[in-house]
TIDOPA-229577 format. One record per residue (C-alpha): x, y, z; residue number from 1. Coordinates in steps of 0.05 Angstrom, whole numbers, plus 5000, padded with zeros to 4 digits. Example, Ala and Ser with C-alpha at 12.3 -4.5 7.8 and 13.67 -1.06 7.14 Angstrom:
TIDOPA-229577
{X 5246&Y 4910&Z 5156&num 1}
{X 5273&Y 4979&Z 5143&num 2}
END
This chain:
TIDOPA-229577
{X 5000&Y 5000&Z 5000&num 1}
{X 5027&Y 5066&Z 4974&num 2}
{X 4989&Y 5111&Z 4977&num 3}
{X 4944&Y 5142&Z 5038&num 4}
{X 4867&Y 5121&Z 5006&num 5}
{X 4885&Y 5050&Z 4989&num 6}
{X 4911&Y 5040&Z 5059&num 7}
{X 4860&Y 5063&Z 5093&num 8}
{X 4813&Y 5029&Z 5049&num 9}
{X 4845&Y 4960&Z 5065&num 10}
{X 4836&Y 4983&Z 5139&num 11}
{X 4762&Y 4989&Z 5135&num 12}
{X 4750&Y 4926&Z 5088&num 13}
{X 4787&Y 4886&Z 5143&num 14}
{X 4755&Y 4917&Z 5205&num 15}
{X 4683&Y 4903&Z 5166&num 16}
{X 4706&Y 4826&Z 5150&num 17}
{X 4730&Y 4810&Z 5219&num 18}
{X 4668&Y 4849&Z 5253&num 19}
{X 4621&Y 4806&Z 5212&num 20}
{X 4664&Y 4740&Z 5227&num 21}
{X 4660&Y 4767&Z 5301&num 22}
{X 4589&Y 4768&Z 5302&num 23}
{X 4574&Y 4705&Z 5275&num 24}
{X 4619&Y 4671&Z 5321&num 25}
{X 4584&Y 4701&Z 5378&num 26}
{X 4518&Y 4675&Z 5364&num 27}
{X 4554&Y 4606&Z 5352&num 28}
{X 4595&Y 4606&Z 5421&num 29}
{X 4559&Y 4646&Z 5467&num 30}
{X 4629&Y 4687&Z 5486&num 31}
{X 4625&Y 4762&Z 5506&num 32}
{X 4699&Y 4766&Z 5489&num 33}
{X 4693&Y 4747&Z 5418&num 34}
{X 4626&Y 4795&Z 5414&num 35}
{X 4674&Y 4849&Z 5436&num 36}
{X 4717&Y 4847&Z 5385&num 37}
{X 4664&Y 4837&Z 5335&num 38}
{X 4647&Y 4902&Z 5361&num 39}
{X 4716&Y 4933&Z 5353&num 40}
{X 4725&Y 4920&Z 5288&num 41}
{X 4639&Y 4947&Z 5264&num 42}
{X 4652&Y 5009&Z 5294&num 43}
{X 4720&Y 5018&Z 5269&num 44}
{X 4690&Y 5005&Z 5205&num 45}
{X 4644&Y 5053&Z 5210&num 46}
{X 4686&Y 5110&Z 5235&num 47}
{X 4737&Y 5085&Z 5171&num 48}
{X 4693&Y 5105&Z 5115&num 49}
{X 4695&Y 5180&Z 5146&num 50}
{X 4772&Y 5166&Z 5155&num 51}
{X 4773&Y 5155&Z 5077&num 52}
{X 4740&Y 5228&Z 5057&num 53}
{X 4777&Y 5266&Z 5115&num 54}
{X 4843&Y 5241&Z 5087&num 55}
{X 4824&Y 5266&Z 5017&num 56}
{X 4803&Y 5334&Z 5053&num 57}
{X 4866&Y 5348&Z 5101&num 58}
{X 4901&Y 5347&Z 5032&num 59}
{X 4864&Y 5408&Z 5002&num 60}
{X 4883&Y 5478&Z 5005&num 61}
{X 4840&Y 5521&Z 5046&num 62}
{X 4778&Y 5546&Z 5023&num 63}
{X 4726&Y 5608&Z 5036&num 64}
{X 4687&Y 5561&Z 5093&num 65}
{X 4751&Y 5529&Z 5121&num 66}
{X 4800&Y 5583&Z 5123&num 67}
{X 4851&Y 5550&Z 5156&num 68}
{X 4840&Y 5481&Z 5116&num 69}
{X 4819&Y 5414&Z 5132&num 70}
{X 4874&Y 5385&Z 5177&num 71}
{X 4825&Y 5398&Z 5245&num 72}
{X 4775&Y 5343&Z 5213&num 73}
{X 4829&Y 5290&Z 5231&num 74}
{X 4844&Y 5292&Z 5302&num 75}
{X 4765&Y 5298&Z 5303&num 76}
{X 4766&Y 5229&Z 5277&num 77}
{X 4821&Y 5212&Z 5317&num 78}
{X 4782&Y 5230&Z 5380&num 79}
{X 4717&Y 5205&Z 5356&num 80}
{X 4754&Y 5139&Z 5347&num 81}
{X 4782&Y 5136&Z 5422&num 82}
{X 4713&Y 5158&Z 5452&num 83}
{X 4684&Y 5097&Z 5410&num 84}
{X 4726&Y 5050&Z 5433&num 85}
{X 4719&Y 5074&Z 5505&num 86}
{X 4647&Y 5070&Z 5503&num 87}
{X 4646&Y 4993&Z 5475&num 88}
{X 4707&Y 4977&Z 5529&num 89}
{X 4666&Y 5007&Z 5585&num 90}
{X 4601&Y 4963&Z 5568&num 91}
{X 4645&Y 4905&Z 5558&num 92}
{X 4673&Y 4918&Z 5620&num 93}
{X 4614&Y 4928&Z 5655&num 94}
{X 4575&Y 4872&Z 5621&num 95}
{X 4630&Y 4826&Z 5643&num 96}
{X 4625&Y 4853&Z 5719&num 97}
{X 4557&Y 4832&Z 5713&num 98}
{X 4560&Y 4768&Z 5690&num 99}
{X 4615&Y 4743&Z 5744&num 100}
{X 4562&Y 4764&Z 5791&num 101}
{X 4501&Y 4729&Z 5761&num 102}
{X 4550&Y 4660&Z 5754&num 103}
{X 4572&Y 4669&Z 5692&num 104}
{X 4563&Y 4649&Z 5625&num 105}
{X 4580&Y 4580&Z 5586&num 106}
{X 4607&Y 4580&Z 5522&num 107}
{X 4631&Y 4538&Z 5461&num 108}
{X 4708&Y 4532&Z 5460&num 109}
{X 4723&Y 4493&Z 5401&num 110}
{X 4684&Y 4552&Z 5353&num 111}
{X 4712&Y 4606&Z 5399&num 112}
{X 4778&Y 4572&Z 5386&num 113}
{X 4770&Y 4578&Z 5304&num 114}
{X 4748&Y 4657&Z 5312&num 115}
{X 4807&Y 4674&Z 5355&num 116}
{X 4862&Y 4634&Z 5319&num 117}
{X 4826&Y 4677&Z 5253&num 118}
{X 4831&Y 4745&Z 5283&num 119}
{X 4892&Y 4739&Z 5316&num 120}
{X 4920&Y 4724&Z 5241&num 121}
{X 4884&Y 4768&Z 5199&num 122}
{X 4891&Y 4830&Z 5255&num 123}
{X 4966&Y 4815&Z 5256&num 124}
{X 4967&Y 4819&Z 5174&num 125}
{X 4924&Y 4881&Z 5168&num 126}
{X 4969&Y 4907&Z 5224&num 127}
{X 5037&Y 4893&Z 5185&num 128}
{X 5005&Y 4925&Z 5125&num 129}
{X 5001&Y 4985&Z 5156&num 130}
{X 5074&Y 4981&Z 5183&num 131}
{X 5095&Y 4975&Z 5114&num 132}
{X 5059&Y 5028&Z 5083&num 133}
{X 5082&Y 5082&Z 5132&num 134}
{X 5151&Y 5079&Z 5093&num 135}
{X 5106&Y 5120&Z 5032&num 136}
{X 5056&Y 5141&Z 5078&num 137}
{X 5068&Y 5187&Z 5129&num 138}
{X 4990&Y 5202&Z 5164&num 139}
{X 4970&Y 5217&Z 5228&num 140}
{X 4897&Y 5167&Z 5204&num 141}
{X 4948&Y 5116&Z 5182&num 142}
{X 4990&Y 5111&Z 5246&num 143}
{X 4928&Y 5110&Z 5290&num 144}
{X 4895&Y 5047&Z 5248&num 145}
{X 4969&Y 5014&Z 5254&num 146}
{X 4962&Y 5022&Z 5336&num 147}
{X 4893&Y 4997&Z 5326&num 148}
{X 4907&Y 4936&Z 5286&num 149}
{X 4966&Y 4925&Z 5343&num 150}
{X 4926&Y 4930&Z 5401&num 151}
{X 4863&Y 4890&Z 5359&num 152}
{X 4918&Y 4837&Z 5347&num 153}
{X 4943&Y 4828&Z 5428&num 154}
{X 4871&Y 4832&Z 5439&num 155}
{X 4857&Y 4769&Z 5393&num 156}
{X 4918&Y 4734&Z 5417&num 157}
{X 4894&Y 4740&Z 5496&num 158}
{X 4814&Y 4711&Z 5474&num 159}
{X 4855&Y 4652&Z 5434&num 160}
{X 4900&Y 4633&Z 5494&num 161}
{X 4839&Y 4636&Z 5542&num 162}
{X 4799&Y 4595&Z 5495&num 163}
{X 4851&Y 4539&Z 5495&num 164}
{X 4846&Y 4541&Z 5569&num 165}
{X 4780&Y 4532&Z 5570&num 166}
{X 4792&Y 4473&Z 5531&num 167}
{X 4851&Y 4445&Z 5571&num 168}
{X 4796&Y 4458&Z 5630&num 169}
{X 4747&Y 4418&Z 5602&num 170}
{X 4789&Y 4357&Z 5589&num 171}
{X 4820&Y 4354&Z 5661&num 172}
{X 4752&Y 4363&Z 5693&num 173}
{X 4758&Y 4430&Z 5719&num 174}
{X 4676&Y 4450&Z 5707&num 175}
{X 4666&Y 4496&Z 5756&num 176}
{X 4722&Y 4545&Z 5726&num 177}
{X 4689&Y 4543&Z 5666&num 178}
{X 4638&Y 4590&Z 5665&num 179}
{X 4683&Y 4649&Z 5687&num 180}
{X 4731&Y 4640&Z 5641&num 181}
{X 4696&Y 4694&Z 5586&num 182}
{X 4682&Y 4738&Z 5637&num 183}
{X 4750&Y 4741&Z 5668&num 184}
{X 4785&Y 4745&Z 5590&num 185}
{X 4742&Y 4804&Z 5578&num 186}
{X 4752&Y 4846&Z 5639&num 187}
{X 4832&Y 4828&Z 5638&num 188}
{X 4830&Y 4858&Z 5559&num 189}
{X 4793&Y 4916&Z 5572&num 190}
{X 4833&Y 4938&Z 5646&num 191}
{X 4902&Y 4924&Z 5594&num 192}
{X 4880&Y 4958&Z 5527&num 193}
{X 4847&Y 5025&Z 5559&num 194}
{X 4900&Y 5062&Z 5562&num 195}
{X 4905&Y 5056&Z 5480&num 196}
{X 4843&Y 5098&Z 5471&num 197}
{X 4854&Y 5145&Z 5515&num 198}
{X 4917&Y 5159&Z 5506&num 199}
{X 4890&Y 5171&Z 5428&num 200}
{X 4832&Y 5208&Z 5451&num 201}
{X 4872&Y 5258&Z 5489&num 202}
{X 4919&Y 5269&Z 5437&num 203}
{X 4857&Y 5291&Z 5397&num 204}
{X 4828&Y 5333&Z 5441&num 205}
{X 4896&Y 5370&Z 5456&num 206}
{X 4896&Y 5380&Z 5377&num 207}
{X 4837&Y 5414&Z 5373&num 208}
{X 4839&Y 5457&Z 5438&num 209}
{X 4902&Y 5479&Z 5400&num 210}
{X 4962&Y 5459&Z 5460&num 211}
{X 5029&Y 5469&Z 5429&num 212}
{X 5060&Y 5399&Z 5403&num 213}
{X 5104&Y 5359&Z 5448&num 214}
{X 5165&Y 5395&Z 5456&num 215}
{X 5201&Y 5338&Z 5421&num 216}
{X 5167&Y 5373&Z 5359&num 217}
{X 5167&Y 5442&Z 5383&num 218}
{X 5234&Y 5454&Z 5404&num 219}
{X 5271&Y 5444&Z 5345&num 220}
{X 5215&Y 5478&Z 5308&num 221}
{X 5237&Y 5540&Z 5354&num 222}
{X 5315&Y 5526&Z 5346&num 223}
{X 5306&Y 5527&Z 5272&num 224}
{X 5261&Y 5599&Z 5278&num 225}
{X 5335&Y 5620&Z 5317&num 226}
{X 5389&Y 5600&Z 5264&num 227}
{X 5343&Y 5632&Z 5211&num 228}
{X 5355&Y 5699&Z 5250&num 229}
{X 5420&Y 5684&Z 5280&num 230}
{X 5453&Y 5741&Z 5241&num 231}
{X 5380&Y 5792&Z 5259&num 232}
{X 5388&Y 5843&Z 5303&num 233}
{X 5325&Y 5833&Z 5335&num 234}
{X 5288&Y 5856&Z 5397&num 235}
{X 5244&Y 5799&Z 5409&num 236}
{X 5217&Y 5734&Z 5372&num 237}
{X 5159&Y 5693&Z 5392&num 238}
{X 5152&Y 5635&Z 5360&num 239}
{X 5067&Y 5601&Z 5366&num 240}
{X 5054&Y 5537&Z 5333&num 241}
{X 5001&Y 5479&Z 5334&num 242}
{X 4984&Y 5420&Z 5302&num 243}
{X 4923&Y 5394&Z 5284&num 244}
{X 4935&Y 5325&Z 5253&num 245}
{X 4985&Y 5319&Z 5208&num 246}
{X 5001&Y 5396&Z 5193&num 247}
{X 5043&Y 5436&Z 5243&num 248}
{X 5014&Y 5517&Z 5241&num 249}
{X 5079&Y 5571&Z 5263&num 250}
{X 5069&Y 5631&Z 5280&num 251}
{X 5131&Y 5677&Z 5283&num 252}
{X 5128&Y 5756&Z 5309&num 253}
{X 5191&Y 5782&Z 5297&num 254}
{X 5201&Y 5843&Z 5339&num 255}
{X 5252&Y 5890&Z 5306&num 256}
{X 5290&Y 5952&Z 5332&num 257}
{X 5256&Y 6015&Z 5298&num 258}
{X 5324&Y 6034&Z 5262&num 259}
{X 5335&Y 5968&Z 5238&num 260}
{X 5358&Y 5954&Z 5169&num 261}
{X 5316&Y 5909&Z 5156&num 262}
{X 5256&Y 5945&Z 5141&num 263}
{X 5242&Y 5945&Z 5073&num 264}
{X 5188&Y 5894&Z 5048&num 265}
{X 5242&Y 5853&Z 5008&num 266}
{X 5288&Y 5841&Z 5059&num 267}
{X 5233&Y 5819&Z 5107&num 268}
{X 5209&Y 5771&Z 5044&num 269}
{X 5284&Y 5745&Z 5046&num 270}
{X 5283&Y 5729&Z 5117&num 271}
{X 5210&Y 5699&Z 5109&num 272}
{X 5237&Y 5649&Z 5066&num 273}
{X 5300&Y 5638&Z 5105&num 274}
{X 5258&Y 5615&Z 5169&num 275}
{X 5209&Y 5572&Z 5127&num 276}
{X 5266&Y 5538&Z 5093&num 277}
{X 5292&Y 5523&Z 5165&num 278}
{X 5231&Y 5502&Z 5205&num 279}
{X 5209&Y 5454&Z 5134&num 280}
{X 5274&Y 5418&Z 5149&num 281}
{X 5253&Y 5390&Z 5218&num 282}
{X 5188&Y 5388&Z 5197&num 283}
{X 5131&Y 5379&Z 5135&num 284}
{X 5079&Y 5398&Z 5117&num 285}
{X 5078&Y 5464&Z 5145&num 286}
{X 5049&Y 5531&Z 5147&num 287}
{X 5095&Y 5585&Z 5172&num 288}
{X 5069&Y 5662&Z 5176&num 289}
{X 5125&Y 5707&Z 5193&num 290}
{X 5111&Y 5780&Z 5222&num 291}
{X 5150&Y 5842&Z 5229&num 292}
{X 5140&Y 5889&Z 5274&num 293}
{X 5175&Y 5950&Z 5318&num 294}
{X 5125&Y 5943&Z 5376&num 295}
{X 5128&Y 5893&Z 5426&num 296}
{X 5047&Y 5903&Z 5432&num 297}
{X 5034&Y 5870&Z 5373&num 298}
{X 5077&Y 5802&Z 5391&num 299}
{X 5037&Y 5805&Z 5462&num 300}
{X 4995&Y 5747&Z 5481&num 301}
{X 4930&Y 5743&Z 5443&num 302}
{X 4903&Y 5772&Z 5504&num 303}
{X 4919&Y 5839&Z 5479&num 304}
{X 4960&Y 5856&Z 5548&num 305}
{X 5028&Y 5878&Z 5552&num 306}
{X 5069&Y 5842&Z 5605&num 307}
{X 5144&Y 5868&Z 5628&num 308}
{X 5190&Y 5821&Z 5618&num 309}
{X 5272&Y 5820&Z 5635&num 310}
{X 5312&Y 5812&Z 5573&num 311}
{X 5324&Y 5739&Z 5566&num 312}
{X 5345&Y 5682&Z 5512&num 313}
{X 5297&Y 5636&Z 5555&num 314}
{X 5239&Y 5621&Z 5528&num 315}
{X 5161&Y 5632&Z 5552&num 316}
{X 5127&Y 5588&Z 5577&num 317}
{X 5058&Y 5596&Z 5528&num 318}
{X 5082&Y 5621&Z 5459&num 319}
{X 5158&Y 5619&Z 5463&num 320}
{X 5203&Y 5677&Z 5454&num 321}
{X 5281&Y 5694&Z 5452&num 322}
{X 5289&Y 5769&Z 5475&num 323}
{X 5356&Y 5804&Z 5457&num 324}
{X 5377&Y 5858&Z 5502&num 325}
{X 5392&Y 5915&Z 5462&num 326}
END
């Protein structure tokens, strides 16, 4: 898989033909666990064919309704996805609580066996897929259907070892486990595979309440902004940034002595395309705005208020800035 659509595509066609395996092996065996995966794998379906069109749209320019493009729509999807899959792990869980209390519930190994030993291969292919393609694909949608896939595959591998236990169970006469076994497999999943959605729910939701990157990201992002204007006389620069999905927004005010020489509109052009050149080698794609200015007030927080700072090179601790001493 090359290319973003096609992988993504494969993604959904696999989620849909292990959801629909899921289900019918649920009405066969009786299990909650293989019912919850079923479920997985529907609803990731479902959430996959909007994954398909948002990846189309993050890839388009901005428009006259979206003025600052498309890229928001994925870490939508990306947090819709998490809250799914917390939603179904919580019933699950909950369910299962249930059902240890009430005595249990009995269900068919050998078919449970078959489903499991199924999904554990074809999540583990669909997940290797994915690996692959990331070395042509580089997606924020893709990478969070390859952690997916991962955690879909230890989740498959955990139901097929319980099911053989069930079995091993059965033949040395151990009936009274029995009946727990489901209930047990499904709670142990769930308490071991919730941190994956919200870990990818919060990631989301940091996206769109527009929190600077990790600082993994955003550092050299600002150490790039300073060797563009290493040779700059300047007062102050603030560097802002965000990044929805998979494109990182920077905002640079460049606060400039008012009898600097670089005040003509070409030489602040030249320097515009010295910083983008710098901040597109740690990172793409990009947007980088650049703006020149002789008064501190207009590099303030957004806030509008002027705050007196000491002349530093540390940097803020909200939009980061360098301030030279003059």
């Amino acid at each position: 898989m090359k290319t973003e659509s096609s992988t993504l595509a494969f993604s959904a066609f696999m989620a849909l033909f292990i959801g629909c395996a899921g289900i019918v092996a649920t009405l066969a065996s009786n299990s909650q666990a293989i019912l919850l995966d079923g479920l997985f794998n529907l609803i990731y379906f479902s959430v996959a064919l909007v994954t398909i069109k948002v990846s189309k749209l993050a890839s388009r320019p901005d428009s006259d309704a979206y003025p600052f493009g498309y890229s928001y729509f994925e870490s939508l999807v990306n947090l819709c996805k998490g809250l799914l899959i917390l939603g179904v792990s919580i019933f699950a869980l909950v369910d299962a609580v249930a059902a240890l209390l009430t005595g249990g519930r009995v269900i068919s190994a050998g078919i449970a066996v078959v489903y499991a030993l199924f999904a554990t291969a074809a999540c583990s292919l669909t997940a290797w897929v994915m690996q692959r393609s990331q070395r042509h694909v580089h997606s924020p949608l893709v990478a969070a259907d390859k952690l997916n896939w991962v955690v879909n595959s230890i989740i498959s591998a955990a139901v097929l070892a319980a099911f053989c236990l069930v079995m091993l169970f059965e033949r040395i006469g151990w009936q009274a486990i029995l009946p727990y076994v489901d209930s047990v497999l499904v709670i142990a999943v769930v308490i071991l595979c919730l941190g994956v959605p919200v870990r990818m729910a919060s990631q989301a939701l940091r996206e769109l309440l527009n929190k600077t990157p990790e600082e993994s990201l955003a550092e050299p992002v600002r150490q790039a902004v300073a060797r563009a204007l290493a040779n700059v006389d300047t007062h102050e620069v603030r560097v802002r940034m965000v990044r929805p999905g998979r494109l990182l927004y920077v905002m640079v005010h460049v606060v400039l002595p008012s009898a600097s020489s670089e005040a003509s509109l070409t030489q602040q052009d030249r320097l515009r395309q010295r910083i983008d050149e710098e901040v597109r080698r740690e990172y793409s794609p990009v947007v980088c705005d650049v703006v020149f200015t002789a008064d501190t007030r207009w590099a303030a927080p957004s806030c509008g208020l002027l705050v007196k700072r000491r002349p530093t090179m540390a940097y803020a601790s909200t939009s980061r800035s360098i301030t030279k001493s003059s």
